[in-house]
C-alpha positions as MATLAB code, in Angstrom:
seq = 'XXXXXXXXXXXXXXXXXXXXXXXXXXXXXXXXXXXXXXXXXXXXXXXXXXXXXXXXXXXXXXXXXXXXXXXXXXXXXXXXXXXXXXXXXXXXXXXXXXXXXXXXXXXXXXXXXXXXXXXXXXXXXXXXXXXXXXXXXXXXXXXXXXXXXXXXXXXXXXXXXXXXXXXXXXXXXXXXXXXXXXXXXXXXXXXXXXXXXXXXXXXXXXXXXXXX';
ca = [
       0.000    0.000    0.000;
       2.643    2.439    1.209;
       4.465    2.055   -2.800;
       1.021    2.329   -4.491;
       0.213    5.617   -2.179;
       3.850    6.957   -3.104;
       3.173    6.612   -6.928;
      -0.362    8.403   -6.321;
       1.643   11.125   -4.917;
       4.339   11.518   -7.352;
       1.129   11.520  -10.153;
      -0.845   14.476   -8.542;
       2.181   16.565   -7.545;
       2.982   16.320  -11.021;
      -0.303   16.943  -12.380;
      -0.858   19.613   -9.686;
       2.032   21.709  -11.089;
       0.400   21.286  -14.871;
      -2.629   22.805  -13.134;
      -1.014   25.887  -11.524;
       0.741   27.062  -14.629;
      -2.782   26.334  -16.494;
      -4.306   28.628  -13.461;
      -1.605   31.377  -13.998;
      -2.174   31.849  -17.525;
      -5.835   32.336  -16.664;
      -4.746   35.441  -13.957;
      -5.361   32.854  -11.207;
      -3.204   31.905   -7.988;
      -2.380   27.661   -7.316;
      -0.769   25.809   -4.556;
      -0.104   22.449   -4.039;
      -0.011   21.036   -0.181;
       0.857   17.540   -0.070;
      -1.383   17.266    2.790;
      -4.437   18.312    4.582;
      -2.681   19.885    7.075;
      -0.548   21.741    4.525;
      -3.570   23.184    2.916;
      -4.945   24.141    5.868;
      -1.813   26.125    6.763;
      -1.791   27.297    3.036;
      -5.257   28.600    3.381;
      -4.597   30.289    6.907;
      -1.474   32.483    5.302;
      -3.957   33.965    2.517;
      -6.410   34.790    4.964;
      -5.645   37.946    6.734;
      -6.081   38.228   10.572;
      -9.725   39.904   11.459;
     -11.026   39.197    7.724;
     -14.462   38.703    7.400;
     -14.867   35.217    5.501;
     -17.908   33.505    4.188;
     -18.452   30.704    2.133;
     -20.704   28.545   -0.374;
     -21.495   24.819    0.324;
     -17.489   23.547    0.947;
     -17.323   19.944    2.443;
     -13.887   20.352    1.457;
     -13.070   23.586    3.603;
     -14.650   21.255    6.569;
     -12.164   18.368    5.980;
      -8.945   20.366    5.784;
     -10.180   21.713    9.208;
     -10.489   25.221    7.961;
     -13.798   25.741    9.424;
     -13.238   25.196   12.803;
     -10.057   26.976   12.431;
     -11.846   30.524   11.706;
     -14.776   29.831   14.141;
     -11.911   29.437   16.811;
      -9.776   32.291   15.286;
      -9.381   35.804   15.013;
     -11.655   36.288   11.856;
     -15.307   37.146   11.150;
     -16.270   34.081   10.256;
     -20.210   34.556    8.896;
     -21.713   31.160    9.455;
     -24.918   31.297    6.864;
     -26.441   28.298    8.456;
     -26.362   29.813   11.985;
     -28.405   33.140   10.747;
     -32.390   33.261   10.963;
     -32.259   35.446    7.920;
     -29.908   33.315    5.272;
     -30.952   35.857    1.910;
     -29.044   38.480    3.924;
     -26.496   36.349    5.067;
     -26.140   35.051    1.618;
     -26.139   38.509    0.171;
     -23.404   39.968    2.804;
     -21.293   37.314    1.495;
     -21.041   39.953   -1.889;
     -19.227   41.810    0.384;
     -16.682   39.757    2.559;
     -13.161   39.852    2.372;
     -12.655   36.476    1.372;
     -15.293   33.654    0.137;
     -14.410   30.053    0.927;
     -15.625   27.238   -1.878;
     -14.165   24.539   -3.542;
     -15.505   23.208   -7.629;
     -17.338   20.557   -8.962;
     -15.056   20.143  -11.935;
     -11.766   21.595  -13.060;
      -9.698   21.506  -16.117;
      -5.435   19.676  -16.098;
      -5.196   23.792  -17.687;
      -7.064   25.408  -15.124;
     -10.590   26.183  -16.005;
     -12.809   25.970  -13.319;
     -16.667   24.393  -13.041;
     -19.519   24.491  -10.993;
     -23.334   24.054  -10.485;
     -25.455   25.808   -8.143;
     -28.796   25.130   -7.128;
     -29.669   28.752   -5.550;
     -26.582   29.955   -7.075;
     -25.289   32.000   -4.592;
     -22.019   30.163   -4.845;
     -21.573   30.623   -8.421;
     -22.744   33.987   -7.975;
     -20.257   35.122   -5.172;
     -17.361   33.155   -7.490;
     -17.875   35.044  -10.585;
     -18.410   38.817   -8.895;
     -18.508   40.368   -5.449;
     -16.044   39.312   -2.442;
     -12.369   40.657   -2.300;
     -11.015   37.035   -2.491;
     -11.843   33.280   -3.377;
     -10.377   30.046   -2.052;
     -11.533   27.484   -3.594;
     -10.282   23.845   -1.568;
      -9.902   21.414   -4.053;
      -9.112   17.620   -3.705;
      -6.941   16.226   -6.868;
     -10.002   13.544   -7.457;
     -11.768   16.492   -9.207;
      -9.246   16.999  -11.890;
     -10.615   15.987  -15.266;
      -8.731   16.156  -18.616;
     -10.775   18.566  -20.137;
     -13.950   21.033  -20.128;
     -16.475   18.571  -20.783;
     -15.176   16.002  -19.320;
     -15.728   18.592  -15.712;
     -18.807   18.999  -16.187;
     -19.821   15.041  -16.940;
     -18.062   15.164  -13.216;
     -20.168   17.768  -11.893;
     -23.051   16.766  -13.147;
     -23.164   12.920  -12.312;
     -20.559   12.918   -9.657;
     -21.250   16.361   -7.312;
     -24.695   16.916   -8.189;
     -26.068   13.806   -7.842;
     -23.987   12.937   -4.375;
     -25.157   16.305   -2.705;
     -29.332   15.605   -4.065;
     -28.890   12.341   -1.950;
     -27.281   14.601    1.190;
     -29.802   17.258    1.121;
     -32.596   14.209    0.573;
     -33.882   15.624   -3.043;
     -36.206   13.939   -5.317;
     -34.556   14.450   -8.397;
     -34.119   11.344  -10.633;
     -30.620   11.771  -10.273;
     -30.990   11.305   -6.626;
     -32.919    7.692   -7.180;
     -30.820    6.120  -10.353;
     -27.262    7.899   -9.340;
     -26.848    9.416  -12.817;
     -28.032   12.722  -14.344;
     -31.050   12.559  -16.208;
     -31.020   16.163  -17.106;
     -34.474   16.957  -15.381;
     -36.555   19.865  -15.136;
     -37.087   18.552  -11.354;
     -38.731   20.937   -8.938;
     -35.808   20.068   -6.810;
     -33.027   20.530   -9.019;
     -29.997   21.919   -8.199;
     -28.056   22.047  -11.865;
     -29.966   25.804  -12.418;
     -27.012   27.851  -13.193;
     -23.807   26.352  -14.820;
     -20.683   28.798  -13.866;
     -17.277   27.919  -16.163;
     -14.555   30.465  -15.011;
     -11.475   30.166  -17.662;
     -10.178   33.570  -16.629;
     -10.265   36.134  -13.805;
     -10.043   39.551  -15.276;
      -9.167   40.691  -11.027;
      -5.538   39.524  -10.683;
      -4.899   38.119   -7.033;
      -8.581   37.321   -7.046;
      -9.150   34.028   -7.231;
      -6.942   31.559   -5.141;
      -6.816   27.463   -5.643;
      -5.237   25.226   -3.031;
      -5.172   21.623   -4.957;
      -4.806   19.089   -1.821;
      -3.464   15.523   -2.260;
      -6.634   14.077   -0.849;
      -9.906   12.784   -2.145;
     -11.976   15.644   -0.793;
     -15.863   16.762   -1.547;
     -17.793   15.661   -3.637;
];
């Protein structure tokens, strides 16, 4: 196990670095952390002290222990899901220092995809907060732009319909059926291939399955 985990690792640190030169020919910042904990310290020197931070739906951002790490720290961490009034906590993330999120998809040259259900995520991606860090796990690096979204679509969308106990189709088969579902979450489709804000847009690829 230990040789087959050591060739793993020698593939995504080499992919990883094919990724951050495709990210900084698209205006976009990339790190590599070998490590959960790396990231996590990654993430923590990008954030500044007493920043207010928000983010979109990140299981990622959870499993590096960022989470925890800005409820406990000195930041201004705006918790959505603790607020009794989530449109204006999900509208005061427009405004935040830095917004925390990870992708569904992303391209071996550094074009980013998601999907959003109430598309506040994509939303706060494309326009609004200072920063984005986007957590991402090297399992969600496809070859190419289609290739991301066939991820996102029948990988990430139809594992978080069976967390947030939808009744799409997608939800009941475990494959996208491309439904017009009252419960859908694939409403808004957000590709990002370059970020016209320079120092913007920040990717930590972590040498971990993480998300979904």
């Amino acid at each position: 196990m230990e040789m087959v985990e050591k060739y793993k690792t020698k593939r995504n640190e080499l992919l990883a670095a094919k990724v951050i030169r495709g990210l900084q020919s698209r205006n976009m910042t990339g790190y590599y952390a070998e490590s959960k904990e790396k990231a996590l310290e990654i993430a923590l020197s990008i954030i500044p002290k007493n920043a207010m931070v928000t983010m979109g739906g990140c299981m990622s951002a959870w499993e590096i222990g960022l989470v925890d790490a800005l409820k406990n720290g000195e930041y201004r961490y705006l918790d959505r899901d603790a607020e009794k009034d989530k449109r204006a906590a999900m509208l005061a993330a427009y405004d935040a220092d830095v917004f925390l999120s990870s992708v569904n998809g992303m391209t071996e040259d550094g074009i980013l995809v998601n999907i959003d259900g109430n598309s506040n995520r994509v939303s706060a991606i494309a326009q609004g907060p200072k920063k984005v860090l986007l957590i991402v796990g090297m399992n969600k690096i496809c070859p190419d732009t289609d290739s991301a979204i066939k991820r996102a679509r029948n990988i990430a969308a139809v594992t978080n319909a069976q967390r947030f106990g939808l009744t799409t189709p997608c939800a009941k088969t475990g494959s996208c059926a491309d439904c017009k579902s009252p419960d859908t979450i694939c409403c808004q489709f957000l590709i990002t291939r370059y970020s016209r804000h320079k120092d913007r847009i920040h990717v930590i690829l972590v040498n971990d399955q993480l998300g979904f």
